[in-house]
C-alpha positions in Angstrom: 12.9 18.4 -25.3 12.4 15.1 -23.6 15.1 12.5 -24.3 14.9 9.0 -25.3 16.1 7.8 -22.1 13.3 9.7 -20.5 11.1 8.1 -22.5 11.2 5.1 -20.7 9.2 4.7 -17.5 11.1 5.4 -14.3 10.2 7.4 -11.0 8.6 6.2 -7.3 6.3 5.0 -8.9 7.1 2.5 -11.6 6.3 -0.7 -9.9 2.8 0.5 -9.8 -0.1 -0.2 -12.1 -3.0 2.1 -12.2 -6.3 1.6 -13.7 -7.9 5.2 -14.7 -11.8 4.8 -15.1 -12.4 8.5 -13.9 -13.2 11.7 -16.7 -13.0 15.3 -17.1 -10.4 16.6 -14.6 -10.7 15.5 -11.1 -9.6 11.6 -11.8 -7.7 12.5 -14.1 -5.5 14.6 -12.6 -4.8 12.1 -10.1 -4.0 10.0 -12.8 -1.7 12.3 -14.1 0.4 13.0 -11.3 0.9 9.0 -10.2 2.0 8.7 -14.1 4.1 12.0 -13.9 6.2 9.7 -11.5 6.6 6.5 -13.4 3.4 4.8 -12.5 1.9 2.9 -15.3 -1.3 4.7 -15.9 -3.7 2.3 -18.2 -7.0 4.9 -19.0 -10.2 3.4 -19.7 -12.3 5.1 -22.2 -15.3 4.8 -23.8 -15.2 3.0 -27.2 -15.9 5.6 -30.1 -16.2 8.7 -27.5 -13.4 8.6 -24.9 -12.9 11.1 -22.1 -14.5 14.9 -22.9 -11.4 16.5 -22.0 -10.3 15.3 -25.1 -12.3 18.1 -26.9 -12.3 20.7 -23.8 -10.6 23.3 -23.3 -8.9 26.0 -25.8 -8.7 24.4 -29.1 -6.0 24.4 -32.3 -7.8 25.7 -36.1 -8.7 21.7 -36.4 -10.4 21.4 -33.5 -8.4 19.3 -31.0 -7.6 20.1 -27.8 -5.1 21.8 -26.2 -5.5 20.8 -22.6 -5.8 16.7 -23.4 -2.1 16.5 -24.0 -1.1 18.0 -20.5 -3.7 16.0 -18.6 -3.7 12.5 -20.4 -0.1 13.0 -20.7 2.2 9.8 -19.7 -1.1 7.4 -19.8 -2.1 4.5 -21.8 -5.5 4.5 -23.4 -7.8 1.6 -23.9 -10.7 1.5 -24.9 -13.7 -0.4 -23.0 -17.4 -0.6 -22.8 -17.9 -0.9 -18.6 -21.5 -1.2 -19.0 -21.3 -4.6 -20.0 -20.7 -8.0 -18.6 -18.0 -9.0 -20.8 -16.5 -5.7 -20.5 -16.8 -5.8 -16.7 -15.0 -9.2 -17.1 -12.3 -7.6 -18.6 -11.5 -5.4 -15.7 -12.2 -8.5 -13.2 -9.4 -10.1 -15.1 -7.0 -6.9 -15.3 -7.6 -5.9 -11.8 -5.7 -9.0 -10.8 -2.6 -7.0 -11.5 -3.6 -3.4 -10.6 -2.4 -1.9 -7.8 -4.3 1.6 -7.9 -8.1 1.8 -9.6 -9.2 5.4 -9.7 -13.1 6.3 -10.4 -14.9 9.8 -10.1 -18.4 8.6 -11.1 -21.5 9.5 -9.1 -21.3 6.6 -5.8 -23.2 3.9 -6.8 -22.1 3.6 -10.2 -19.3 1.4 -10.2 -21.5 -1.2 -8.0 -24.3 -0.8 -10.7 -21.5 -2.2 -13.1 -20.5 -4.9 -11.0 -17.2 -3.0 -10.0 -17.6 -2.2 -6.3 -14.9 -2.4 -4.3 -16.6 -5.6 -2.3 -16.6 -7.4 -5.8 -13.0 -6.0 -6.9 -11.2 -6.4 -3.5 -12.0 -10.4 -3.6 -10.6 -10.6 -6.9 -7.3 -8.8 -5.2 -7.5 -7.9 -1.6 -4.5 -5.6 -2.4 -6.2 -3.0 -4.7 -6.6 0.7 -3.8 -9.7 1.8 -5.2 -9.8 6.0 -4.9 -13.2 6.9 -5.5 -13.1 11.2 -6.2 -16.7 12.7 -6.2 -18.7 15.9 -5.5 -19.5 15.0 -2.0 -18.0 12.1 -1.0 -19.4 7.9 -0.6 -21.5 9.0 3.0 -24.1 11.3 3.7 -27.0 12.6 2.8 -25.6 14.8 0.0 -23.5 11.6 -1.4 -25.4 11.1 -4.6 -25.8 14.6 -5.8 -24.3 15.7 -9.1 -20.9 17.7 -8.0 -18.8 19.6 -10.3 -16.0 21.4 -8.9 -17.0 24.6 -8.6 -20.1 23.6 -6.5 -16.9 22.0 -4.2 -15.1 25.1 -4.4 -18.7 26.8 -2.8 -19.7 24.6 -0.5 -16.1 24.0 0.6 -15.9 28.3 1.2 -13.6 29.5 -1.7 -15.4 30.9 -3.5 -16.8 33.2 -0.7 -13.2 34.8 -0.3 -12.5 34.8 -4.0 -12.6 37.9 -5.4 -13.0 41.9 -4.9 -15.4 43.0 -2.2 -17.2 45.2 -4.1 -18.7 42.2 -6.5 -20.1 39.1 -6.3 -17.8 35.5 -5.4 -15.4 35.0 -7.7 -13.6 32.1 -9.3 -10.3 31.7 -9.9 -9.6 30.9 -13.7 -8.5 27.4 -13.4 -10.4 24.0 -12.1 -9.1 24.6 -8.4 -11.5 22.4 -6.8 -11.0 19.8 -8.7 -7.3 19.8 -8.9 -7.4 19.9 -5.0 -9.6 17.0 -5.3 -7.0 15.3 -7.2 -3.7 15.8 -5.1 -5.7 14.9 -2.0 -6.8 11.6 -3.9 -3.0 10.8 -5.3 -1.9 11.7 -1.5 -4.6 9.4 -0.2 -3.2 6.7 -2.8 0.2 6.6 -2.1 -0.7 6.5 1.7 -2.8 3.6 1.0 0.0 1.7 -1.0 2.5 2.3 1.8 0.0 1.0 4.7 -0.3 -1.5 2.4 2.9 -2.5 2.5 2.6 -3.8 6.1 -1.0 -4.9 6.3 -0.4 -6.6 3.1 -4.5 -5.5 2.3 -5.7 -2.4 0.1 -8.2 0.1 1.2 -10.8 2.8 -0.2 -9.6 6.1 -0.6 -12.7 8.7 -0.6 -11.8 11.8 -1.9 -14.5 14.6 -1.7 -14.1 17.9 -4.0 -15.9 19.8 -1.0 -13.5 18.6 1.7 -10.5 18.7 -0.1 -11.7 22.4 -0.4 -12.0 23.2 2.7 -8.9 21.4 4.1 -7.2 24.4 2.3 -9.5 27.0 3.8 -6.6 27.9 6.9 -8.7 29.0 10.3 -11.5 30.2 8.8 -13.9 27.9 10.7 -12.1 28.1 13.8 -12.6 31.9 13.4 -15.8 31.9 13.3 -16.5 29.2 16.0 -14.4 30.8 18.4 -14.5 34.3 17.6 -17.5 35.0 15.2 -15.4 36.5 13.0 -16.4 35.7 8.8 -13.4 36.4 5.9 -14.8 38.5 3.5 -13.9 38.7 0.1 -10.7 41.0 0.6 -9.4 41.5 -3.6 -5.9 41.4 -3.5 -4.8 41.4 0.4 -4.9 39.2 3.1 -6.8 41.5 6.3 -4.5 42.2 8.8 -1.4 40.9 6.9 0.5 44.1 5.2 2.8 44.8 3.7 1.2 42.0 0.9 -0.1 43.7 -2.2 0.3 44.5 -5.3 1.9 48.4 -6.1 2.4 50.0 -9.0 5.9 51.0 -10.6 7.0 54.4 -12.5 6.5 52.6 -15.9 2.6 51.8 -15.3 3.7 47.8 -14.4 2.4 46.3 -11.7 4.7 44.0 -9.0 3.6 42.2 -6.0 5.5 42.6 -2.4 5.2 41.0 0.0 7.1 42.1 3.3 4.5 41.3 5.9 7.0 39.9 8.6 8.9 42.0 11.4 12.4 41.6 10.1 11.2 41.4 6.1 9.4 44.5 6.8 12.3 46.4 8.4 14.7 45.6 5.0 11.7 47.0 2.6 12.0 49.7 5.3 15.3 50.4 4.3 15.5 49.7 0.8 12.8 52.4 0.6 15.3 54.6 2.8 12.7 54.8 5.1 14.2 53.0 7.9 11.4 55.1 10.3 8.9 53.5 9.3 10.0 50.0 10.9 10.8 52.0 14.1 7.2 53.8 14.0 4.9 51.8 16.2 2.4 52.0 13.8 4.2 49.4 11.8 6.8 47.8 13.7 5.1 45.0 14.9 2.6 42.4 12.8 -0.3 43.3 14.7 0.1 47.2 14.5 0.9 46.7 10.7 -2.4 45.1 10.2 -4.4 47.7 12.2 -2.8 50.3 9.9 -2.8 48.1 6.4 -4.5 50.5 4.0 -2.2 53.6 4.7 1.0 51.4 5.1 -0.2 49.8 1.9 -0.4 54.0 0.5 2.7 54.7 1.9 4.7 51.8 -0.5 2.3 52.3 -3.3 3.5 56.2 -3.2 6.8 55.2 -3.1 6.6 52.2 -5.7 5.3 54.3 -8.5 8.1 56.7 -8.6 10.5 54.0 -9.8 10.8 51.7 -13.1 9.4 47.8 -12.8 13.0 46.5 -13.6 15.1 48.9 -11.2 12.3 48.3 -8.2 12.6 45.1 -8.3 16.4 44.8 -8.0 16.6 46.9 -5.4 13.8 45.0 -3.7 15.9 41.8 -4.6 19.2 43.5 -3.0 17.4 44.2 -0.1 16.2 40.7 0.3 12.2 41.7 0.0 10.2 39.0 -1.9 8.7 40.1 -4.8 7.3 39.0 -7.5 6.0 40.2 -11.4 2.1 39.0 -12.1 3.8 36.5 -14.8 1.4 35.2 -17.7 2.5 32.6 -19.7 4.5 34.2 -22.2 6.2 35.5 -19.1 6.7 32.5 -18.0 8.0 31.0 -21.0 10.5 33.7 -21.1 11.6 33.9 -17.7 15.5 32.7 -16.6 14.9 31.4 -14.0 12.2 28.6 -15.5 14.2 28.0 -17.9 17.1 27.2 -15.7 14.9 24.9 -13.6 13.1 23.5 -16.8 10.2 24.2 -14.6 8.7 23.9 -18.7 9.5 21.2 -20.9 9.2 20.9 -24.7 7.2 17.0 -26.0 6.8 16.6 -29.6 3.4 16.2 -30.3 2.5 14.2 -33.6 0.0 16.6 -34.6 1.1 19.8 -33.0 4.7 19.1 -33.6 6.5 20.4 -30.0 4.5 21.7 -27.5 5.5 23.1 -24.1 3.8 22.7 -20.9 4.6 22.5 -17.6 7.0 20.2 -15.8 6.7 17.8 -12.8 6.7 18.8 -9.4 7.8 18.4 -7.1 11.1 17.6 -7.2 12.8 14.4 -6.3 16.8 14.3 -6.0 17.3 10.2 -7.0 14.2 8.9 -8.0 12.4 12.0 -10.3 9.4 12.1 -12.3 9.3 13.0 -15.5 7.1 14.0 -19.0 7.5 11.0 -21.4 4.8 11.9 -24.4 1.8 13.8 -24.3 -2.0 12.4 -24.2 -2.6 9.0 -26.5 -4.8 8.7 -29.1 -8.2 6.8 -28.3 -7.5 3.1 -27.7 -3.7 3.6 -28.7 -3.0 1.1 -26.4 -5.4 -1.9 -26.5 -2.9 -4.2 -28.1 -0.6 -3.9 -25.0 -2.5 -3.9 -23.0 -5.0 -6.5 -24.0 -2.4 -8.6 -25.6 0.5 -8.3 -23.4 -1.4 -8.0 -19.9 -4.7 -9.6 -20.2 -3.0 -12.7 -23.1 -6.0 -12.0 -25.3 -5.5 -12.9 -28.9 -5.7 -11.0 -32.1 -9.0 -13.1 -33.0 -10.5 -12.4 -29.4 -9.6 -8.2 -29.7 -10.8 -8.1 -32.8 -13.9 -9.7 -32.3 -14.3 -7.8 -28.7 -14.1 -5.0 -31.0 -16.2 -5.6 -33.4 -19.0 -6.3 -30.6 -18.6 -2.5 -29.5 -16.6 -3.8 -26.6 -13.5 -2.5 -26.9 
């Protein structure tokens, strides 16, 4: 469980202020991770409504979420009407001392409430504004609706997702947007350090397509150069064996993945098969892949014959990467996580402790670090409104009353 010490916000980032405007998952996240490292993340929220990630996702027997304490986690939360004029003048006042706004609204939105960058960046020619969307601020696609998982098509994900035999798969998790994100944070921090010699701030356009497709490897290289399309492949890479998963004498399944010369020539021998590396068949990369599906038999055959727990020591003695197919309960349990805290316990005040996963990556002097999960709706407007912005009691109350705040 985190510690009070931890409570208090430190990391890279802590000399940073962040205005959140974004909802759902792909700002969000972005938020996340800069508050994950100590920036201070103040989320704006619609009064009486607030983000819908607050309701997504799998939910306890009363009927709050489960995923808006991982995603909202570190944050502030005000709450703010941005569709009017004296709620736009509230930003204009606070942006004065942001360094980082982040928005994923359809382009054009934020200019429609008086909050374009052109208006912003004369009220502080420092700010970073990262603008996340479907398709990014250009082109002729730049106002269309885009979810993530028409960024995970478009980008060609979901094209290789998935068994050959069925239609394009997703993966279970947000992927697109979540690449969206790390590109945006990335973009940010890359923006604040320019920054710090230009002395000016810049838009950071972050596209759920491109961010996509930025991941995609070769693939359109491939095909300009050499025609050739990835097909959807299930659970190998073509032409990179051994990389599969095998099955083990107690009916368990365990991933190996051996695909390089000298990997491939210890699996050899832990299977006491040291032939096989010498066979040309498989002794090189190339002559692997143009023999994957029998090499791949050959392990499996072998694989089967011999307990989860007992293959993968000797796998493990041998030096052959391998991994289980963890769930969480897995993961929870596993040593190794634990030993790494790679999952942290946070006392939640309705859930009581929760446990979710840890920051990464890793720093050695200056880490991140979980301080409390999600807030409650407009937890913060006193601080912030008060102690940043100098409003009184009177004017918050009044601003609140009004529908405001």
């Amino acid at each position: 469980m985190q510690t009070d010490a931890q409570s208090r916000r430190e990391g890279p980032l802590a000399d940073l202020r962040v205005l959140e405007m974004g909802q759902l998952l792909a700002g969000p996240f972005c938020g996340q991770m800069l508050a994950d490292f100590g920036a201070e993340v103040i989320k704006c929220e619609q009064p009486g409504v607030g983000d819908p990630m607050r309701v997504w996702g799998r939910e306890k027997p009363h009927g709050h979420s489960l995923w808006w304490p991982v995603v909202a986690r570190n944050k502030k939360s005000i709450t703010i009407n941005l569709r009017t004029e004296e709620g736009q003048a509230l930003i204009h006042e606070m942006i004065k001392s942001t360094d980082i706004l982040i928005e994923n609204f359809r382009p054009g939105t934020m200019e429609r409430w008086n909050l374009g960058y052109g208006v912003l960046s004369q009220i502080n020619p420092r700010l970073v504004m990262v603008r996340v969307t479907g398709f990014g601020q250009t082109g002729p696609y730049a106002a269309r609706a885009g979810y993530g998982a028409i960024g995970e098509a478009m980008g060609g994900l979901r094209y290789v997702v998935g068994d050959p035999s069925t239609q394009p798969s997703r993966m279970g998790i947000s992927i697109g947007d979540e690449l969206a994100a790390m590109h945006a944070a990335l973009g940010a921090v890359m923006a604040i350090h320019a920054r710090a010699r230009t002395g000016k701030g810049q838009i950071v356009d972050s596209a759920i397509y491109e961010a996509v497709l930025n991941m995609m490897e070769s693939l359109v290289t491939e095909y300009d150069v050499a025609g050739y399309v990835r097909e959807r492949t299930g659970p190998i890479l073509p032409n990179v064996s051994p990389s599969n998963v095998f099955e083990t004498g107690d009916n368990k399944l365990l991933l190996i993945a051996a695909n390089q010369d000298t990997v491939f020539q210890r699996l050899a021998a832990a299977m006491d098969r040291p032939d096989l590396a010498e066979d040309e068949r498989y002794a090189t990369h190339s002559a692997r892949g143009r023999h994957q599906a029998e090499l791949d038999g050959i392990i499996n055959d072998w694989s089967k014959k011999i307990p989860l727990k007992e293959l993968e020591a000797l796998l493990n003695e041998y030096g052959v990467p391998c991994g289980l197919i963890y769930t969480a309960s897995d993961m929870i349990a596993d040593e190794h996580f634990q030993s790494r805290e790679a999952i942290v316990t946070v006392h939640h005040p309705e859930f009581g402790d929760i446990r979710m996963q840890n920051v990464a990556p890793r720093l050695s002097d200056t880490p991140g670090s979980v301080r409390h999960v999600g807030p409650e709706l407009g937890q913060h407007n006193s601080d912030v409104y008060g102690g940043v912005l100098g409003l009184s009691e009177e004017r918050q109350a009044k601003l609140a009353a009004q529908g405001i705040i």
